[in-house]
C-alpha positions in Angstrom: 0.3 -15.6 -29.3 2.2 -18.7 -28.8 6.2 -18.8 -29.5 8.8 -21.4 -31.4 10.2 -22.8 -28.3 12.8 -20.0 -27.5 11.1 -17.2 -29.7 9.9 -14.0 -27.8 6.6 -12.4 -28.1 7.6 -8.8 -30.0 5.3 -7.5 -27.2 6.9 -4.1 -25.9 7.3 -3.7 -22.0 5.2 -1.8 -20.3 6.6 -1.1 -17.3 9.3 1.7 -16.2 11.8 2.4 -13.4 13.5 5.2 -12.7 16.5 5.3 -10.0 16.7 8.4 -8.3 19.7 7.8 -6.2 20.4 10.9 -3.9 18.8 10.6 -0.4 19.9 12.6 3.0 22.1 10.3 4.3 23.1 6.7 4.2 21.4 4.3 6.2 23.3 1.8 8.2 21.9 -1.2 6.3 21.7 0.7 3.3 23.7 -1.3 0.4 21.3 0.1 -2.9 23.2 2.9 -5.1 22.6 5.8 -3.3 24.4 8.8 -2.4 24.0 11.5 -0.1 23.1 14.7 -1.7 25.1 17.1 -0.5 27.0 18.9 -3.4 25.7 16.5 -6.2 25.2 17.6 -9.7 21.2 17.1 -9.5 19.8 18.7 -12.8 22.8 17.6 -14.9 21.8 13.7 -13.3 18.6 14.7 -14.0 19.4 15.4 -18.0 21.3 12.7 -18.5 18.6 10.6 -17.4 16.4 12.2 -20.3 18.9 11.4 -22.9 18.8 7.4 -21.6 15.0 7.5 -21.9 14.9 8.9 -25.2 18.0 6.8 -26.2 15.8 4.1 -24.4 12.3 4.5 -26.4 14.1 4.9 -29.6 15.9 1.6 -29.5 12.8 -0.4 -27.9 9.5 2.0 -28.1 7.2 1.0 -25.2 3.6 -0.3 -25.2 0.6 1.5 -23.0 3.0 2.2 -19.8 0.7 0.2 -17.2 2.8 0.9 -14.1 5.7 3.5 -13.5 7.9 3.1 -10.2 10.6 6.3 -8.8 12.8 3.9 -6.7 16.0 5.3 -4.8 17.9 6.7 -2.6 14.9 8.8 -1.8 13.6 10.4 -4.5 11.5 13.1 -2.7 15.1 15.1 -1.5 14.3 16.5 -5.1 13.0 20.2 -4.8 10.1 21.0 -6.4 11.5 22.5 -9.8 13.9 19.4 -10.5 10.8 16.7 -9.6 9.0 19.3 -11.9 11.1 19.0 -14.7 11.6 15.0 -13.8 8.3 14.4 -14.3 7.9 16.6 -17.1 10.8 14.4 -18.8 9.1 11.1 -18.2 5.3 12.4 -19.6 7.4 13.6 -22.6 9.1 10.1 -23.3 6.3 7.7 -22.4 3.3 9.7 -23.5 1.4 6.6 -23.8 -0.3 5.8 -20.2 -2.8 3.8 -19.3 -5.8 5.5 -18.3 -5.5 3.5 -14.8 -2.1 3.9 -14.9 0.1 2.9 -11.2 2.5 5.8 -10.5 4.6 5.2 -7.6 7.2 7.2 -5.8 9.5 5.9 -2.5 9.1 8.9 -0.1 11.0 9.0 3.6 8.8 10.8 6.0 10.2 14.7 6.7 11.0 14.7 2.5 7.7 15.5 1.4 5.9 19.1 2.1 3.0 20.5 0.6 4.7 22.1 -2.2 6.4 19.1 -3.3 3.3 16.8 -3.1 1.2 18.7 -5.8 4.2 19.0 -8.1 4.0 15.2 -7.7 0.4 14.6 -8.1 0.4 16.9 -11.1 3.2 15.0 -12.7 1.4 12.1 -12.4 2.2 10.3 -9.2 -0.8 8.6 -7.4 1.0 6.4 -5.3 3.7 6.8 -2.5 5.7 4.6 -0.7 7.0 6.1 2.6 10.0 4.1 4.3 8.6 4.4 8.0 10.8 1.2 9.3 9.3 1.6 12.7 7.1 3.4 15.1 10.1 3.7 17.5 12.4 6.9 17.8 15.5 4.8 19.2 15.1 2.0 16.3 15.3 4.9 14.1 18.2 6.4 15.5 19.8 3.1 15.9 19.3 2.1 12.1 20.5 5.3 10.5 17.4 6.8 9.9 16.8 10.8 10.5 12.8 11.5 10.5 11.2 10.3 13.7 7.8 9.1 14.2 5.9 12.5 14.5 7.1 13.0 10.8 6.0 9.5 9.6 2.2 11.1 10.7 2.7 14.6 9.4 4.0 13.0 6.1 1.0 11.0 5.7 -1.7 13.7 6.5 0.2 16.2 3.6 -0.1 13.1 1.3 -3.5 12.9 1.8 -4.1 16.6 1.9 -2.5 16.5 -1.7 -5.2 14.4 -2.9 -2.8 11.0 -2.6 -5.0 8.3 -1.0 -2.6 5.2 -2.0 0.0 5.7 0.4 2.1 2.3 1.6 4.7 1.9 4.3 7.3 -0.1 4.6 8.4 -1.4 7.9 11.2 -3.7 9.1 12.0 -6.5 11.5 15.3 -8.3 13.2 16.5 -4.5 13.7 19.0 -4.6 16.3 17.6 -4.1 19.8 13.8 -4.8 18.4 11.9 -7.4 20.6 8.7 -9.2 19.1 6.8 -6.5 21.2 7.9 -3.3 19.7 7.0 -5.0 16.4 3.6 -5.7 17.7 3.5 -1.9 18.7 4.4 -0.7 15.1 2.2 -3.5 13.6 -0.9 -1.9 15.7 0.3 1.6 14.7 0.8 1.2 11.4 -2.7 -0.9 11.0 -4.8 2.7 12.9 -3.4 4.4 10.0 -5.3 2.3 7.3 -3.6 2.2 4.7 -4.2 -0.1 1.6 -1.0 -1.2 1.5 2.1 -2.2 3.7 5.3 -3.6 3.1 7.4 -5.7 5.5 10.8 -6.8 5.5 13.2 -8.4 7.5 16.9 -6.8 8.0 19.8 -8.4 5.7 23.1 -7.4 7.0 24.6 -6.7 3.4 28.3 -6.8 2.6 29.8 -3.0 1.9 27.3 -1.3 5.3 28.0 -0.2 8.4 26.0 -3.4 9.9 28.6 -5.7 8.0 31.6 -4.3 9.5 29.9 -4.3 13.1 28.3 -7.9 12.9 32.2 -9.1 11.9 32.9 -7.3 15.1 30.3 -9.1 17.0 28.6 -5.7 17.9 25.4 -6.0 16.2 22.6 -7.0 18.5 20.5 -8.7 16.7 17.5 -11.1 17.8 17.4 -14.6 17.9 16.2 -16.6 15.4 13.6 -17.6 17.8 12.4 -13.8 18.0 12.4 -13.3 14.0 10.5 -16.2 13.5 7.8 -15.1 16.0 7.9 -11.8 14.4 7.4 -13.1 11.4 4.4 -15.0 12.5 2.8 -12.0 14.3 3.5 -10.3 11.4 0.9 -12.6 9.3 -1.4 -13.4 11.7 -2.3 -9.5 12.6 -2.2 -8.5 9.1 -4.4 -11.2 7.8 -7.2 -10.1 11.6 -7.2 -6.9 9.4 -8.3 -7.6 6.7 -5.2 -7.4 4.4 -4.1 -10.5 2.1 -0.8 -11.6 2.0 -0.1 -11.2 -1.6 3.8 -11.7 -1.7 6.0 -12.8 0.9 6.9 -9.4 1.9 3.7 -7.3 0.7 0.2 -7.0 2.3 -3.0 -5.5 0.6 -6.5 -4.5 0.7 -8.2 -6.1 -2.0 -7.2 -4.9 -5.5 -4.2 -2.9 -4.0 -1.7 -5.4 -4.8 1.4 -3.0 -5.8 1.2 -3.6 -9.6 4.6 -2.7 -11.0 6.3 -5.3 -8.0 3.9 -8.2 -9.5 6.0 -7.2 -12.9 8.9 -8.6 -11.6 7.6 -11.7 -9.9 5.8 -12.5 -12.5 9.2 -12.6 -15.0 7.9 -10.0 -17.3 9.4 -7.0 -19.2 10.3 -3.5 -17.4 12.5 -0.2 -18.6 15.4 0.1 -16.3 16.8 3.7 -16.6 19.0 5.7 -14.6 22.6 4.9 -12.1 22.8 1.2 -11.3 19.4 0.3 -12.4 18.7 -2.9 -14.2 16.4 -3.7 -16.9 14.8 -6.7 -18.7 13.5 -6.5 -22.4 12.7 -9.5 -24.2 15.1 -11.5 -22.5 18.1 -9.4 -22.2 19.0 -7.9 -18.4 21.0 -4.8 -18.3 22.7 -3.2 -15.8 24.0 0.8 -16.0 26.7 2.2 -14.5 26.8 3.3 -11.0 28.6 6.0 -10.1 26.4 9.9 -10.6 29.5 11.3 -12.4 30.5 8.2 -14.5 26.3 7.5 -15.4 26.2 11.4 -16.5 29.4 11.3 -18.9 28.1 7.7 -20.4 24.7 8.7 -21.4 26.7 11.6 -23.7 27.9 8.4 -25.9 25.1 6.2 -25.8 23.0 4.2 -23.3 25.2 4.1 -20.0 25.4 0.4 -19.5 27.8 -1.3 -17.2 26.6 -4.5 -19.0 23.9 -6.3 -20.7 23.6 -9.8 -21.3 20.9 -12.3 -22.7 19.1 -14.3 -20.3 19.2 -18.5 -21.8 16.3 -20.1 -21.7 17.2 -22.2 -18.9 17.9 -19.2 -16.5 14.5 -17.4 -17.3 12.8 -20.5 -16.4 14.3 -20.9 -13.2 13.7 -17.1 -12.7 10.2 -17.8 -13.4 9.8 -20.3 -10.5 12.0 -18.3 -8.0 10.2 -15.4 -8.3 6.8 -16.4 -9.1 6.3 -18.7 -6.4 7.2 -15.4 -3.8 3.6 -14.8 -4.6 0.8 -16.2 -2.4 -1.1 -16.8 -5.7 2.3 -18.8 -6.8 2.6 -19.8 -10.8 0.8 -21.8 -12.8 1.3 -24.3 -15.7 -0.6 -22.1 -18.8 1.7 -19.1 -17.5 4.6 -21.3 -17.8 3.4 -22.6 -21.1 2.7 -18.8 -22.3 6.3 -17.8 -21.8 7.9 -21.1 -22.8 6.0 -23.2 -24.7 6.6 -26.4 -22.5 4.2 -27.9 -19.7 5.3 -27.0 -16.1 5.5 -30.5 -15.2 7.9 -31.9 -18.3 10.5 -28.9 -17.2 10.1 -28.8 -13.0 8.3 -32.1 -12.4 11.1 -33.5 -9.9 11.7 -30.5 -7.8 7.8 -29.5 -7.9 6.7 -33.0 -6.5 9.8 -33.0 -3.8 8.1 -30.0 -2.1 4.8 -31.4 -2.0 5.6 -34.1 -0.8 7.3 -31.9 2.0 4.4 -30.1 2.7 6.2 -26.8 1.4 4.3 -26.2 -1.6 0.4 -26.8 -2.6 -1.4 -27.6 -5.8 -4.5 -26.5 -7.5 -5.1 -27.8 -10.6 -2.0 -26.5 -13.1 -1.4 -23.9 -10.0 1.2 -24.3 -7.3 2.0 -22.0 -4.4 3.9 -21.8 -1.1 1.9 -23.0 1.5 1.7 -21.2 5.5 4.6 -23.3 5.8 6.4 -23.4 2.9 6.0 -19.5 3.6 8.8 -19.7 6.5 11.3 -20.8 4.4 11.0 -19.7 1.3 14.7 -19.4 -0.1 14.9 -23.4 0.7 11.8 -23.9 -1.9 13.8 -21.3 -4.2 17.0 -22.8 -4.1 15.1 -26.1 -5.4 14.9 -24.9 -9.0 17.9 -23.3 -9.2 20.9 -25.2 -11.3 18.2 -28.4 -11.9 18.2 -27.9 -15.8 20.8 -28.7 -18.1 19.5 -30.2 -20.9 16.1 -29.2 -22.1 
């Protein structure tokens, strides 16, 4: 279906998440909307988040649900009965899956026992994400984190003793103290467990953490550039001897493993955005709820328990296209651009596209463009290319 220059497709989204934001304790680089769960009102969080759904689903009713994702805080610290009655809530308001529906949870190792496992994987869940970070007890310890390594491998064998076979981890580099070798270690460790999937992200020192206030002190020992850049590079190289593709900047896969509800996002498309803090984006308008477990809980009795909600222009969703699109290794392409907007890539990003070319940061195919292996290592300076360039199309 092709849209009047500014006119949406009616298609519905079909994509959900859900925030779940208790977890054990904070991390020190934590800065997501989490909070420990100690004395928290669970099951009345839990409700509330059933009246937003179905406050959702009656004011935009979904398509065929392609790809669910329980994001967090850490979702598992749920006990059985409230991820029963979570997942219960969700069937009940998106009954309409598809049959090869992506289900995914975030898990931290020590959070998910037997019990919990088959609640999850008959609620639906065939995918978990476990935040591992490293294969190092005092890189743990050092970052906040309270499993240690033996639980990262318990974790995964009660996973797979559940029937769930695609499991991801997500591991971390520039931690303070971490030398390229230690990386190498948890790279090799984390490849013996073969796994279809593995995520891998460099530290941010974010604003409002415990690693803000020390790097202002100068007491965060963090690697050199020099270091991160070869960790990155390890990183790709023994990721791609594996046999895994490097499908986004941050994500490797197996063949056909790609995390589908992430590929949402990059590729500028629709998703549901319930619970504390979460956002949203439905036919061009980005919401963001309220924050706060109390203050989310008292909002949804009135209505849908938005901070704010604004419509994306034309101009922005463009540049959002590029920004994110081109984080994937497969990059964007002129008939996706054309799908969404109705104008050739080239007419719209013609200056900016040709300027990285012609800098070796980006490659062409046809109507298809993509970081290349060095565009790769410095992505946010292709990014920042497309950002601000329109203002009058």
């Amino acid at each position: 279906m092709t849209n009047h220059p500014g006119i949406l497709s009616s298609r519905p989204p079909e994509a959900v998440y859900i925030h779940i934001p208790f977890c054990t304790n904070k991390c020190f680089y934590c800065d997501f909307n989490s909070y420990v769960l100690k004395d928290q009102p669970v099951m009345d969080y839990l409700r509330a988040l059933e009246r937003e759904m179905e406050l959702t689903v009656q004011e935009r009713p979904p398509g065929v649900i392609k790809s669910i994702f329980v994001g967090g805080g850490t979702p598992t610290v749920l006990k059985p009965d409230e991820m029963e009655y979570f997942l219960k809530t969700i069937r009940s308001c998106f009954p309409n899956w598809a049959e090869d529906i992506e289900f995914s949870m975030e898990a931290n190792p020590g959070t998910t026992d037997p019990d919990k496992l088959a609640v999850m994987k008959a609620g639906g869940v065939n995918r978990v994400s476990f935040g591992v970070q490293a294969f190092q007890n005092e890189l743990l310890s050092g970052i906040g984190r309270i499993h240690n390594v033996g639980e990262v491998y318990r974790s995964l064998d009660n996973a797979r003793a559940a029937g769930l076979t695609n499991l991801s981890i997500d591991l971390m580099f520039g931690l303070p103290n971490q030398t390229v070798d230690m990386l190498g270690e948890s790279i090799k460790r984390a490849l013996d467990l073969g796994l279809p999937h593995y995520s891998i992200y460099s530290l941010k020192v974010e604003e409002n953490t415990l690693f803000h206030s020390l790097f202002n002190k100068n007491q965060l020992p963090l690697p050199s550039e020099e270091d991160e850049l070869a960790m990155y590079l390890l990183l790709m190289s023994s990721m791609e001897e594996a046999g895994y593709r490097q499908y986004e900047i941050s994500n490797f896969a197996k063949p056909g493993m790609e995390s589908r509800h992430n590929i949402t996002y990059w590729r500028n498309q629709d998703y549901y955005g319930l619970g504390a803090g979460a956002h949203g984006y439905v036919q061009r308008m980005r919401h963001m709820n309220v924050k706060g477990v109390g203050p989310y809980i008292e909002a949804t009795k009135n209505g849908l328990p938005r901070l704010n909600a604004y419509p994306v222009s034309r101009e922005e969703a463009m540049e959002d296209f590029m920004m994110v699109g081109l984080r994937m290794r497969d990059g964007i392409s002129d008939a996706a651009f054309r799908e969404q907007f109705d104008r050739p890539l080239e007419d719209v990003f013609g200056g900016p596209l040709h300027k990285m070319l012609n800098a070796g940061l980006l490659e062409q195919e046809g109507g298809n463009y993509r970081l290349s292996r060095q565009g790769l290592l410095f992505g946010n300076d292709v990014f920042g290319e497309f950002v601000g360039v329109l203002t009058d199309i």
